[in-house]
C-alpha positions, 0 to 999 in steps of 0.5 A: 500500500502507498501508506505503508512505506512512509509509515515504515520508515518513520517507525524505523527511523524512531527506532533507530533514534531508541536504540541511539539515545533511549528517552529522557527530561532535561535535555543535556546532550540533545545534539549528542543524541542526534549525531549518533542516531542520524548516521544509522537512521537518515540513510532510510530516508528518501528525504527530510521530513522537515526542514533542517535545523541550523545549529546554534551556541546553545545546541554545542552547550547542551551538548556537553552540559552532561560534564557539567552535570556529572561534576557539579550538579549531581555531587551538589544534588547528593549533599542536599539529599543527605542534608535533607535526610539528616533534617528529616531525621531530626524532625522525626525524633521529635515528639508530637506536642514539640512539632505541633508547637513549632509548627503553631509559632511558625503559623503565627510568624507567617500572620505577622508578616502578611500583617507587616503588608502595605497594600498600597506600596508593597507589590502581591504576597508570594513565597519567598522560594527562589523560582528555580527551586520548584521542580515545575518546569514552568518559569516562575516568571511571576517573581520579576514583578516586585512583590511581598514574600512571605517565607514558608521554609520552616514549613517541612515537618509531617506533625502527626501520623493519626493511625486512628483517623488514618491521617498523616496531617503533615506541612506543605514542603514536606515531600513524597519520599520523605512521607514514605519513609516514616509509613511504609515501615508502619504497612501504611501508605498516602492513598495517591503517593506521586512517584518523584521522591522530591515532589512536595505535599503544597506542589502536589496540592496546589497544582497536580499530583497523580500516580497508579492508584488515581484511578480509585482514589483520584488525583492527589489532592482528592485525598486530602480531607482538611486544609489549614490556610492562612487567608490574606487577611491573616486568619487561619482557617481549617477548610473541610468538605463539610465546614462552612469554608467547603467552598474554600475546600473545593477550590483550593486545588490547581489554585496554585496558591492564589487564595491564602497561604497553605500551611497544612494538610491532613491527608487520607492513609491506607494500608498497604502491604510489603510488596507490589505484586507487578504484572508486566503485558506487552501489546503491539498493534496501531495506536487505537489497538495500544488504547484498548489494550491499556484501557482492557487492563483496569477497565472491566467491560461489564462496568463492574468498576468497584470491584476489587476483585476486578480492578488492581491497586496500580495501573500504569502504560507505557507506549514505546512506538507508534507500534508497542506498548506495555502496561503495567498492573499491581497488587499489594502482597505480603511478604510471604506471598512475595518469598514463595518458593518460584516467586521473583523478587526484584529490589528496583530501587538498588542504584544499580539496577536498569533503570525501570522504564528499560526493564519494564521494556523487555516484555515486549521480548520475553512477553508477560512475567510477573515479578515482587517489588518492596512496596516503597521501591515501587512507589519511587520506580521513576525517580532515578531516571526521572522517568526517561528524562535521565538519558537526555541529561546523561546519555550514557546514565543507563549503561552499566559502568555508569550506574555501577560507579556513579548510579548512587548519585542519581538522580540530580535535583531538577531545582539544581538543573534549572538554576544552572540554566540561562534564559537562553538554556530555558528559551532553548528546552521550550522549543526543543523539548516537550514536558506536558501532561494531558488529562483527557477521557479515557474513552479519548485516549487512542485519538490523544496517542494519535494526536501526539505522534502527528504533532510531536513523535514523542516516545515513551509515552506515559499514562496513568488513569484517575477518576474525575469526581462529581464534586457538590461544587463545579470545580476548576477541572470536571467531568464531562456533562452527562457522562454517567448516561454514555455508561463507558468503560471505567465510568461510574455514576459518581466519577468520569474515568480520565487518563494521564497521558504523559510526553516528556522528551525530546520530540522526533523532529528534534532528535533528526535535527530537523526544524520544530516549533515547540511553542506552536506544538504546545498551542496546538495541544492546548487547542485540542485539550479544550476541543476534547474536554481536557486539561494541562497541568499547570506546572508546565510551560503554557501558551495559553491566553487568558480567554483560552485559559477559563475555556479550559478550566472553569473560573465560577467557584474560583473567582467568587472564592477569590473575592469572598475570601480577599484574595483579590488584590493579595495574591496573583490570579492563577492565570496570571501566575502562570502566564509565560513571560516577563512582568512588570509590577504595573502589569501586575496591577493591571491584571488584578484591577480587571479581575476585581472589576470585571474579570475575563470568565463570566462568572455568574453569581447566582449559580456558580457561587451555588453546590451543584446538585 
């Protein structure tokens, strides 16, 4: 057929690029990374298909920048790992009235210096992090404009594991490997534990958590049963479901902190037991024939989706070519179970180890196995690599010799990555490099995969399912209207069946050194998302307008909580804080001004300040 050969030779060519480069985040050694692919790969081609590219200093930069991160990044990376495991360990040695009292005098450090404020001359209140710090690839660009900071360092202990209430009531800058820690010793667990060990509990509530267990109990902040927020007048409040701050409750996620400050969270725990009990499925097929068999591995096709019998405890996919996928379910086992005879045992987490996504890979040659991991390895399988982000910063970071002698040192701290980039570096990554996640329906997810190999060619893919609730309120992010009439697969009558389709990587144009317009492939995406019912994360860079931007999300509860509880004028509207680019303080202001007069999303207070039925 005419089709075949094109499509032969771009799957070859992708593989070509695989078998060069792997896949991988912050793009140290992209030019590496063509130059040994093209040589083996471009022979098959008749022809560019696109453009090339004309190198520039920044190309030679990353191509080298793996000296930099092997010298300077990642010994820095390891001492503030072990510094911050030391703190840790302090912190937990403390009793619980000594935490609880610390964290009260904190509290009231914070009022006092929102107190300090003056409205008319001091600019908006934000942290006083560095913008470099936050592990979001997004700029902080927000903080070029004067402003008010408010520090919230000491804001890193977990204060109390309540084994009673099955809470962890915890501070927003503690992290997730940091919880795992003290938790899985006691075989019990977050019920939604984020796989990067560096991602903190505020980041994960304020913008977007998610892991293998989303599809039972939803995203991260779905897990979260009461906040502690110190509002922009300086009270202190504790938002719950069912208090009379539950708007507050309900808009506090993806808010990005924009309606008070976060100072802490009580948090839902589960028990858990020692192993994950791991299943490993190849498919190969086209895109659509990859979504189902995704969507078949958690999916019961009699709508039964509430049975544990019928649904695993993790599911995650990972789709390699336009051609090959695997996918992955998990179930808790206990430690017998695990150390029965005949049974495998593999400890991911030993530095040594192949790094996952690689092994995971090997399905798709020795076809279905099953295998015993230590459940907290299993949680943190993603962290040494970041994903595949690791072999773009090393290209050689997989190979054995590596993680024999250096592997303990992996992975680098993102923050430290992104502080020893200029603007040039960033401008760079944004054009040359995709970081985004899409939350789409799940019945959507094969016309998602066929849209990001049209318009990026980015492999591996990730996917991760959540389940999208029906909530009293109509929140930033919700289902689609009426999707409990359609009766599809992984729908229940009170929650949509989403998916996390994630494209972290160089995209194949790139890695041909062909022309690619990152930000143009992002607006796109970002039309499609609000086409399709779906929503991008805010920690990613974003081309979205502001009128773009409440197409996505819906701005009724959020804009009437911002008014209802000061926000406005204290603290940057989410848009604003996410918008790309520089800002002046009288931008700041400007922006402010209109949403406290008229504010771009027509909200109608009649209906949206209202719980929904």
């Amino acid at each position: 057929m005419d089709g075949e050969e094109p499509a032969r030779r771009r799957r070859s060519l992708r593989g070509g690029i695989r078998s060069a480069s792997g896949i991988g985040v912050v793009q140290a050694s992209l030019s590496l990374v063509v130059q040994a692919s093209s040589f083996d790969t471009m022979s098959d081609l008749v022809a560019p298909l696109r453009p090339k590219r004309k190198k520039v200093w920044v190309d030679y930069f990353v191509q080298f920048r793996w000296i930099l991160v092997i010298f300077v990044v990642l010994p820095i990376s390891w001492t503030l790992y072990f510094l911050t495991y030391l703190g840790d360990v302090k912190s937990e040695r403390k009793s619980f009235k000594q935490r609880q009292k610390e964290h009260e005098e904190n509290v009231k450090k914070v009022v006092a210096r929102l107190k300090q404020r003056n409205a008319s001359k001091d600019g908006l209140v934000c942290t006083a992090r560095k913008p470099w710090i936050a592990v979001g690839m997004r700029n902080v660009d927000y903080k070029r404009a004067r402003h008010f900071e408010v520090d919230l360092s000491a804001f890193r202990n977990i204060i109390e594991i309540d084994k009673e209430r099955m809470i962890a009531r915890v501070e927003p800058l503690v992290n997730m490997g940091q919880i795992t820690r003290v938790t899985v010793p006691m075989n019990l667990a977050l019920a939604v534990v984020a796989e990067l060990d560096d991602l903190t509990v505020g980041g994960l509530i304020n913008g977007y958590g998610i892991e293998g267990s989303s599809h039972i109990y939803g995203l991260f902040s779905d897990t979260v049963v009461a906040y502690e927020i110190v509002l922009a007048d300086g009270r202190v409040v504790r938002a719950t479901k069912d208090n009379e701050f539950s708007d507050l409750f309900y808009t506090i996620p993806w808010s990005q902190g924009t309606l008070g400050l976060l100072v802490s969270a009580e948090i839902k725990l589960i028990p858990i037991k020692e192993y994950m009990k791991l299943t490993y499925k190849p498919a190969v097929g086209n895109l659509k024939d990859l979504a189902q068999a995704y969507v078949d591995s958690f999916t019961p096709r009699d709508g039964d989706q509430d049975n544990p019998e019928k649904v695993p405890d993790f599911v995650e996919g990972m789709v390699y070519s336009a051609t090959e996928g695997v996918f992955m379910t998990g179930r808790y086992a206990s430690k017998e179970e695990a150390k029965k005879k005949g049974n495998v045992i593999n400890s991911v987490g030993w530095w040594f180890k192949p790094w996952f996504y690689q092994h995971a890979q090997t399905a798709l040659k020795k076809g279905e196995f099953v295998e015993y991991i230590p459940t907290r390895e299993y949680y943190h399988r993603h962290t040494r690599c970041l994903y595949w982000e690791g072999k773009l910063i090393l290209p050689f970071g997989d190979q054995f010799w590596f993680r024999f002698l250096l592997g303990w040192m992996m992975p680098p701290k993102v923050s430290l990555l992104k502080a020893t980039q200029g603007e040039a570096i960033r401008n760079y990554y944004h054009e040359m490099h995709v970081i985004q996640d899409m939350l789409i329906p799940l019945y959507k997810v094969g016309d998602a995969l066929d849209f990001v190999h049209k318009e990026m060619e980015v492999y591996p893919l990730w996917l991760c399912p959540h389940k999208l609730f029906k909530f009293p309120y109509k929140t930033m992010i919700y289902p689609e209207a009426g999707f409990e009439l359609h009766r599809r697969q992984g729908d229940t009558s009170y929650a949509q069946m989403y998916t996390d389709v994630g494209v972290y990587y160089a995209p194949g144009p790139v890695l041909r050194g062909e022309v690619f317009d990152g930000a143009g492939a992002v607006r796109t995406m970002e039309s499609w998302l609000i086409e399709n019912h779906g929503y991008q994360p805010q920690y990613a860079v974003s081309e979205l307008d502001e009128k773009s931007f409440w197409r996505m999300f819906d701005a009724g509860l959020y804009e009437n909580c911002r008014k209802k509880y000061g926000a406005v004028g204290t603290f940057m509207s989410v848009y604003y804080k996410s918008k790309k680019g520089r800002k002046t303080e009288k931008e700041v202001q400007e922006a402010e001004q209109a949403h406290l007069e008229t504010p771009i999303a027509e909200v109608d207070d009649d209906e949206d300040d209202q719980p929904a039925d």
